[in-house]
BAKOLRO-288763 format. One line per 2 residues: number of its first residue (from 1); their letters; for each residue x, y, z of N, C-alpha, C. Coordinates in Angstrom, 2 decimals. Example, Ala and Ser with C-alpha at 12.3 -4.5 7.8 and 13.67 -1.06 7.14 Angstrom:
// BAKOLRO-288763
1) as) 13.19:-5.69:7.80:12.30:-4.50:7.80:13.20:-3.30:7.80  12.85:-2.25:7.08:13.67:-1.06:7.14:12.90:0.03:7.87
This chain:
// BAKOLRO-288763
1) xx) -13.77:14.61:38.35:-13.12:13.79:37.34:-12.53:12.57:38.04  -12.82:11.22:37.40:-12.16:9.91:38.14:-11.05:9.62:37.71
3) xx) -10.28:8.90:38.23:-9.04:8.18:37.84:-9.51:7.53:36.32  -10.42:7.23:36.25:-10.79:6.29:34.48:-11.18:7.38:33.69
5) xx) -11.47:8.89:34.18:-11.81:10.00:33.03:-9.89:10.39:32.89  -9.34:10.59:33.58:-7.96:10.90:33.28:-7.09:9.90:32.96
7) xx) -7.35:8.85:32.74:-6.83:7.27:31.96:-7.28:7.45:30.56  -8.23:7.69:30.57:-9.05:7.92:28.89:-8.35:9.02:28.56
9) xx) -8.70:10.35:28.98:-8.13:11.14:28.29:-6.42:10.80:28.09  -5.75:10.38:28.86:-4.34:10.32:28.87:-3.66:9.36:27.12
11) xx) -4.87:7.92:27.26:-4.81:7.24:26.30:-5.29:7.99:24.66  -6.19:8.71:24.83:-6.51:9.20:23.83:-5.72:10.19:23.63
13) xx) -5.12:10.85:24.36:-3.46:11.72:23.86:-2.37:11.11:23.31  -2.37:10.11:23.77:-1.26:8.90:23.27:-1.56:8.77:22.19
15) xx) -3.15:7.85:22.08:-3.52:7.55:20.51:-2.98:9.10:18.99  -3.33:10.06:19.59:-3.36:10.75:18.63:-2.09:11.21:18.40
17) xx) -1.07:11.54:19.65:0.35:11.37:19.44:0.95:10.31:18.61  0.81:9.00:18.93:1.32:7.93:18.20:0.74:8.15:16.35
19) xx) -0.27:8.90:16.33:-0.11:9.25:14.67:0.62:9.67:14.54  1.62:10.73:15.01:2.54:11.42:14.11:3.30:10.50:13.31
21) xx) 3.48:9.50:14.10:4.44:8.29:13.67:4.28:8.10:11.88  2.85:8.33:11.37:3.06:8.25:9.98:3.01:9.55:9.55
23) xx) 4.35:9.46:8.08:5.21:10.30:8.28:3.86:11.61:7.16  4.14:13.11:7.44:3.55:13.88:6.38:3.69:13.88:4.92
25) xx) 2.72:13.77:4.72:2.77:14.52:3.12:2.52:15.50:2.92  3.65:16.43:2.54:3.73:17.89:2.05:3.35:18.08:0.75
27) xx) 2.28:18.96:0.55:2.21:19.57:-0.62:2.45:20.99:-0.95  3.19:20.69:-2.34:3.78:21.91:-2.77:3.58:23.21:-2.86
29) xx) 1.98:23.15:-3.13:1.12:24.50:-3.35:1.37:24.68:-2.00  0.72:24.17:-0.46:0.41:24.16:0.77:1.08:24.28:1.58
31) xx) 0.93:24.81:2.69:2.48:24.72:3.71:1.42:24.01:4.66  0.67:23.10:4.23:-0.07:22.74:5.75:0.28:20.86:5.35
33) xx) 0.84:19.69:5.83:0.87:18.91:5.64:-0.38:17.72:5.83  -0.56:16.73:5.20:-1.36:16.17:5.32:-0.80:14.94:6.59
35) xx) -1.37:15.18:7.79:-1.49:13.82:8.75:-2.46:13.06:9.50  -2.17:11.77:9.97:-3.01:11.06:10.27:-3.61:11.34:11.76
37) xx) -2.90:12.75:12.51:-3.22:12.80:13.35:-4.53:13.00:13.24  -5.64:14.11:12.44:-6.85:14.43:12.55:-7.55:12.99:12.93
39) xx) -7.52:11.91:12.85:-8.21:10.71:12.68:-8.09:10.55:14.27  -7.23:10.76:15.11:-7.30:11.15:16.98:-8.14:12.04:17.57
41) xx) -7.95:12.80:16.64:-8.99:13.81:16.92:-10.07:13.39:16.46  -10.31:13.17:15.35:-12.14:12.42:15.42:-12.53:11.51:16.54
43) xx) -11.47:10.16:16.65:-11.40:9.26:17.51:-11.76:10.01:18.63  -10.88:10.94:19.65:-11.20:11.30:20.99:-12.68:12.29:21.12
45) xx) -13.19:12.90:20.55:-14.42:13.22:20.44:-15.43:12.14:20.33  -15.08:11.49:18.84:-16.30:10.73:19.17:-16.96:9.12:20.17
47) xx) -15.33:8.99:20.79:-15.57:7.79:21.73:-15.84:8.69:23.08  -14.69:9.75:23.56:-15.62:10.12:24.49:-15.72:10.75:25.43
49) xx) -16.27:11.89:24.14:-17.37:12.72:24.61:-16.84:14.10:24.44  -17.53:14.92:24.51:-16.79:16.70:24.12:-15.80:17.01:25.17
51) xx) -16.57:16.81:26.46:-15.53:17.35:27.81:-14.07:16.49:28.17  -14.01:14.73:27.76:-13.30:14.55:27.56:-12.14:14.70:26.85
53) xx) -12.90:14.37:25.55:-12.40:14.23:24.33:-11.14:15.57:23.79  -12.29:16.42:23.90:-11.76:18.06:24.02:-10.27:18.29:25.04
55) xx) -10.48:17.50:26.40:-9.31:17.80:27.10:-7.84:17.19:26.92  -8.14:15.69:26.34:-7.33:14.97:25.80:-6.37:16.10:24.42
57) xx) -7.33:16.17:23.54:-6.70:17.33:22.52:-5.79:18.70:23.32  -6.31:19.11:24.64:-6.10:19.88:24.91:-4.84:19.88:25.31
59) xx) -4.30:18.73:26.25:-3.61:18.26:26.79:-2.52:17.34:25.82  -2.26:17.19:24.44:-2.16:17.10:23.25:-1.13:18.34:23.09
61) xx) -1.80:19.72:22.31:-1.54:20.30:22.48:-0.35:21.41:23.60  -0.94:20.97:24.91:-0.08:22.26:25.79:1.28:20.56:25.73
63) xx) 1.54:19.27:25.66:2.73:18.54:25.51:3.74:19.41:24.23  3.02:19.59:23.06:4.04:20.50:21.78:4.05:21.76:22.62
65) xx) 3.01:22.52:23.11:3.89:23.73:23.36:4.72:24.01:24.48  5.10:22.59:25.28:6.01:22.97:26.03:7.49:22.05:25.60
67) xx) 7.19:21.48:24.18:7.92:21.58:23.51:8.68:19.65:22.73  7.64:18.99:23.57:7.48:17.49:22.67:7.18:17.47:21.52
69) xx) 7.94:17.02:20.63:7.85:16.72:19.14:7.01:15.63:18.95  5.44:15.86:19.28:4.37:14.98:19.01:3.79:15.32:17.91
71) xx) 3.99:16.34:17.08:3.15:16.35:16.10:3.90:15.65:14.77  3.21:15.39:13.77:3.57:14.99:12.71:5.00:15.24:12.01
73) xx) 6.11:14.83:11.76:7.32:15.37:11.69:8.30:15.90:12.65  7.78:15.10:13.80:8.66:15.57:14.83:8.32:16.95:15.08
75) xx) 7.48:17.40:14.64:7.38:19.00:15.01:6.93:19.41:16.32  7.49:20.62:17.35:7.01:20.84:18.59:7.32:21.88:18.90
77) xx) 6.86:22.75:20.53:7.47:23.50:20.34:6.88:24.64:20.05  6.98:26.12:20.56:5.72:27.03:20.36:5.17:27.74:19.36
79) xx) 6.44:27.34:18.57:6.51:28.12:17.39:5.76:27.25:16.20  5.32:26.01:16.32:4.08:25.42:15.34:2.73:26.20:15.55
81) xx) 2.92:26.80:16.86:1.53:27.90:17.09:1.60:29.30:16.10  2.61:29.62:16.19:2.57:30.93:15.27:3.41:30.46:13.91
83) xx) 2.83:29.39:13.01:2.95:28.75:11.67:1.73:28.91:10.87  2.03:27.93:9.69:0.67:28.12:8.92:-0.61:26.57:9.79
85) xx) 0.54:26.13:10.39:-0.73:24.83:10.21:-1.09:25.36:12.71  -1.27:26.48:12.39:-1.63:27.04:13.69:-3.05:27.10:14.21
87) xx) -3.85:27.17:12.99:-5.27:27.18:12.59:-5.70:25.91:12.85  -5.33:25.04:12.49:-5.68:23.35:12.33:-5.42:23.34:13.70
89) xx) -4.26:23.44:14.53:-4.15:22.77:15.86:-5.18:23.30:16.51  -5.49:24.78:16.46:-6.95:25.17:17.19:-8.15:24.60:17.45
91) xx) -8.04:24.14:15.61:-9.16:23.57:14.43:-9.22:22.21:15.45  -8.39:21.41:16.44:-8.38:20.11:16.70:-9.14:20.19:17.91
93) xx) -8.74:21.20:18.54:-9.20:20.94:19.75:-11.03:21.39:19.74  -11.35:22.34:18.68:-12.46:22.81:18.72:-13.78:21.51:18.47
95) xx) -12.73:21.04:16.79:-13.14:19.63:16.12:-13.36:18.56:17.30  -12.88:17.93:18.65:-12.81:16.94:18.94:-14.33:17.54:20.30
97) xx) -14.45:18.92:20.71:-15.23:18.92:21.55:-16.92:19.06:20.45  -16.92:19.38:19.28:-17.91:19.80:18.84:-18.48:18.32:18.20
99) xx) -17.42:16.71:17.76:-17.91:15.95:17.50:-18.21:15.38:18.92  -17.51:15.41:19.41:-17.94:14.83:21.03:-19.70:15.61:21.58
101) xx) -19.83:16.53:21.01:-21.21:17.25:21.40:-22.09:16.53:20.68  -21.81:16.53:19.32:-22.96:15.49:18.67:-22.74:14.72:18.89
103) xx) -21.56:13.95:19.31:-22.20:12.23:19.65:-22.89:11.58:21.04  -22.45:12.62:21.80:-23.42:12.53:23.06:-24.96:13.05:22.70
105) xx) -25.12:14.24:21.74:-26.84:14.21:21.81:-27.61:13.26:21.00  -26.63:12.89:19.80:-27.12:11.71:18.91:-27.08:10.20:19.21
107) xx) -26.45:10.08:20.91:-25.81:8.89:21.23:-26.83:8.01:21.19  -28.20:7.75:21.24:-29.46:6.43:21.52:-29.23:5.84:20.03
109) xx) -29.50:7.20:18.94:-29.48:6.41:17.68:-28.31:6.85:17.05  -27.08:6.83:17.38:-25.66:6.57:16.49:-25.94:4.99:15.92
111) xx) -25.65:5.84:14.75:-25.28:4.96:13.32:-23.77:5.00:12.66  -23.74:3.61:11.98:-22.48:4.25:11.25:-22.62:5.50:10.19
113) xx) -24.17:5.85:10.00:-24.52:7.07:8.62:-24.44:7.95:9.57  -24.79:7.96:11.24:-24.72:9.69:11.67:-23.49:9.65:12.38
115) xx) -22.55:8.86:12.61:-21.30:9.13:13.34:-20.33:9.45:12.00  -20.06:9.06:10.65:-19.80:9.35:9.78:-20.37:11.03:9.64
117) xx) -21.29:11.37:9.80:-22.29:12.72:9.00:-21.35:13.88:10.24  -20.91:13.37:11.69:-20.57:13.85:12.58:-19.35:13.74:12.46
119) xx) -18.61:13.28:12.24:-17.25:13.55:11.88:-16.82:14.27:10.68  -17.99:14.01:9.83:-17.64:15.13:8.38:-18.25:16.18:9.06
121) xx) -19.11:16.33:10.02:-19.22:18.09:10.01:-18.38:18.75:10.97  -17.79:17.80:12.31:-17.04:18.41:13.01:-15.19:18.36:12.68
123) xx) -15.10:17.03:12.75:-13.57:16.85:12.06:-12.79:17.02:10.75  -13.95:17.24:9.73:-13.54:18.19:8.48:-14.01:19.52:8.50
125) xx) -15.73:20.09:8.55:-15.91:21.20:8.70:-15.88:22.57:10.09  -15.72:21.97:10.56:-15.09:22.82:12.10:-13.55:23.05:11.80
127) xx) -12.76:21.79:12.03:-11.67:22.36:11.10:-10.92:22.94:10.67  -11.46:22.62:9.39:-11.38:23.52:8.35:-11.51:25.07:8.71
129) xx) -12.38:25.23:9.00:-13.26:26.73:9.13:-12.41:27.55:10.23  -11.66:26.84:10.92:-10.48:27.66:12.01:-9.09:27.45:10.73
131) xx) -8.92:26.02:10.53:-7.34:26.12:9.86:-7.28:26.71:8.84  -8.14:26.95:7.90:-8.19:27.71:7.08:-7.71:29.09:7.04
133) xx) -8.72:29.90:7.49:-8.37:31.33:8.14:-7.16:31.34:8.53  -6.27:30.11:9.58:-5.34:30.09:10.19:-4.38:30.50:8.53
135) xx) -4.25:29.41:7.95:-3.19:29.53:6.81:-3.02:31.25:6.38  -4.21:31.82:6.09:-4.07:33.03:5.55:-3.63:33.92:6.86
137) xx) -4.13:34.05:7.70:-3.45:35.27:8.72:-2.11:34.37:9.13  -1.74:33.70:9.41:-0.25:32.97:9.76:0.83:33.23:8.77
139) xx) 0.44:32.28:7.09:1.44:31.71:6.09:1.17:33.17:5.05  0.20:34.57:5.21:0.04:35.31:4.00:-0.66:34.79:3.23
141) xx) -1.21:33.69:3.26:-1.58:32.92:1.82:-3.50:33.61:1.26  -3.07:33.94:0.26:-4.85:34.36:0.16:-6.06:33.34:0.61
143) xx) -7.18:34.15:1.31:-8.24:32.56:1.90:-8.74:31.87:0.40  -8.31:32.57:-0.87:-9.07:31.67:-1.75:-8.28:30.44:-2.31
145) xx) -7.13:30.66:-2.15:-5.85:29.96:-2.44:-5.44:28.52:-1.36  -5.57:29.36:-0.07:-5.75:28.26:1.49:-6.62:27.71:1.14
147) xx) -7.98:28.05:0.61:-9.58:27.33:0.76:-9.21:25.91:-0.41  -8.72:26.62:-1.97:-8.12:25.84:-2.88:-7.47:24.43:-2.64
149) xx) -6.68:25.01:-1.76:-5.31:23.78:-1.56:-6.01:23.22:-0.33  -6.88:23.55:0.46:-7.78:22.51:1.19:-7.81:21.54:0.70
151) xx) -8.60:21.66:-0.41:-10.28:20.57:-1.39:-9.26:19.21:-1.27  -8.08:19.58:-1.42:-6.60:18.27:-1.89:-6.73:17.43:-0.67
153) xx) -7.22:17.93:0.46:-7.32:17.37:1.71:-8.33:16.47:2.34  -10.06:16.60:1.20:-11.01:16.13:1.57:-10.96:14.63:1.58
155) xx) -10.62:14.08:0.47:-10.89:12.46:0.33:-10.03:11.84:1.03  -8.70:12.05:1.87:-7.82:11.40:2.71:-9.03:11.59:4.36
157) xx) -9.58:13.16:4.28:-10.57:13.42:5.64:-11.32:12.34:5.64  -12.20:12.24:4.63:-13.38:11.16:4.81:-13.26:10.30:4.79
159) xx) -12.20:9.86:4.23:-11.46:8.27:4.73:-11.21:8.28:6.03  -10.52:9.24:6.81:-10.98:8.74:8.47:-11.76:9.44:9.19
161) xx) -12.86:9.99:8.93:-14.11:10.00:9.13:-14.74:8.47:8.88  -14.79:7.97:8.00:-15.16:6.98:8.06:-14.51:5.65:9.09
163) xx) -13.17:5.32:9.54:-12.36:4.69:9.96:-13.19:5.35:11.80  -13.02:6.23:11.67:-13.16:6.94:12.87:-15.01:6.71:13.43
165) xx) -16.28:6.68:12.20:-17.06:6.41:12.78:-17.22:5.13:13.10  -16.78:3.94:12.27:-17.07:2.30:12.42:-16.24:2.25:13.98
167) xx) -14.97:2.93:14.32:-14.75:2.58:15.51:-15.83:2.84:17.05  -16.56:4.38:16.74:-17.04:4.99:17.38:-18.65:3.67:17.25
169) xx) -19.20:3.29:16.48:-20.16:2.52:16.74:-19.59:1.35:17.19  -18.57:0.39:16.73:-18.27:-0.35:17.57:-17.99:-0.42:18.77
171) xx) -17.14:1.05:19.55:-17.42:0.95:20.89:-18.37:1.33:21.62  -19.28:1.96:21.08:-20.95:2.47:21.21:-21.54:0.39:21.96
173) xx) -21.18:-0.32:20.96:-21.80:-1.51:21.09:-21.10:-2.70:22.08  -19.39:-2.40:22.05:-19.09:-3.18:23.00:-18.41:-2.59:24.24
175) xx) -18.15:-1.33:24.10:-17.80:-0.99:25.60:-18.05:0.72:25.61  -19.15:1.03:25.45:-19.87:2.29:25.63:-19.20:2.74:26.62
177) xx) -18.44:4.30:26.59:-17.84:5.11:27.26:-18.73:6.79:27.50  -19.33:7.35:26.69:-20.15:8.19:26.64:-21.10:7.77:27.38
179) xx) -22.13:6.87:27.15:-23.46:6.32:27.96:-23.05:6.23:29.21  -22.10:6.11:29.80:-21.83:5.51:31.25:-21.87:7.31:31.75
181) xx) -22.14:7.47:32.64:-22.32:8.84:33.60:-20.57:8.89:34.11  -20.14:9.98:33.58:-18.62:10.66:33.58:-18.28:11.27:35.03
């Protein structure tokens, strides 16, 4: 690993930290809040790369559980791990190495239609598919009820899925970080 793979990742911890900054929206049905962090997590996967990207999240992560209030609401601290939104933080780190996987094998022909198609399958449906489950074994909540109060979550996702792929082709085009040998 070089001094510029642990600069990237460091920055892309920052980036996704500095979302917390906008503030959650709680919904009532939900104990899982809606934030802008997931859009870091698309971001650090799909600029670059799974092994990065993934460690940045990772490293994300072990900052709250040793107890920085980086997540959304000031929240930190070990005990957001054994919550309802415990699933999702998993869900981030899994999300940022699995879009980072497709955008390195799809990297010759990334588009804004397949870096978009790659962020809706890794940064909404990967996810999902951990935070979900998470809500019900964490918060009690039935998975049909968690799955329910998801759907409320999709059209804010694909809005930065989308935000998240136009960045990922733009730096594809002016300062390619994946293509360069890590």
């Amino acid at each position: 690993m070089t001094t510029r793979d642990i600069t990237l990742i460091a920055l892309f911890t920052a980036l996704t930290a500095v979302m917390a900054v906008f503030p959650p929206v709680t919904l009532p049905f939900l104990p899982v809040p809606i934030t802008a962090q997931s859009l870091g997590v698309m971001l650090a996967g799909g600029v670059l790369g799974a092994k990065r990207g993934g460690l940045a999240i990772l490293l994300l992560l072990v900052l709250v559980a040793i107890g920085l209030p980086l997540l959304s609401g000031g929240r930190g601290g070990l005990s957001v791990f054994f919550g309802p939104t415990a699933g999702f933080l998993l869900g981030w780190l899994l999300a940022a190495i699995a879009i980072g996987w497709m955008t390195e094998k799809f990297w010759d022909g990334l588009s804004f239609v397949s870096a978009t198609l790659i962020c809706v399958i890794g940064g909404i449906g990967v996810m999902y598919a951990v935070g979900i489950p998470g809500i019900t074994l964490m918060a009690g909540v039935p998975i049909s009820k968690a799955f329910m109060g998801s759907v409320t979550f999709i059209p804010g996702d694909i809005v930065k899925a989308l935000i998240a792929a136009a960045v990922m082709v733009t730096v594809k085009k002016s300062y390619p970080i994946i293509g360069q040998a890590a």
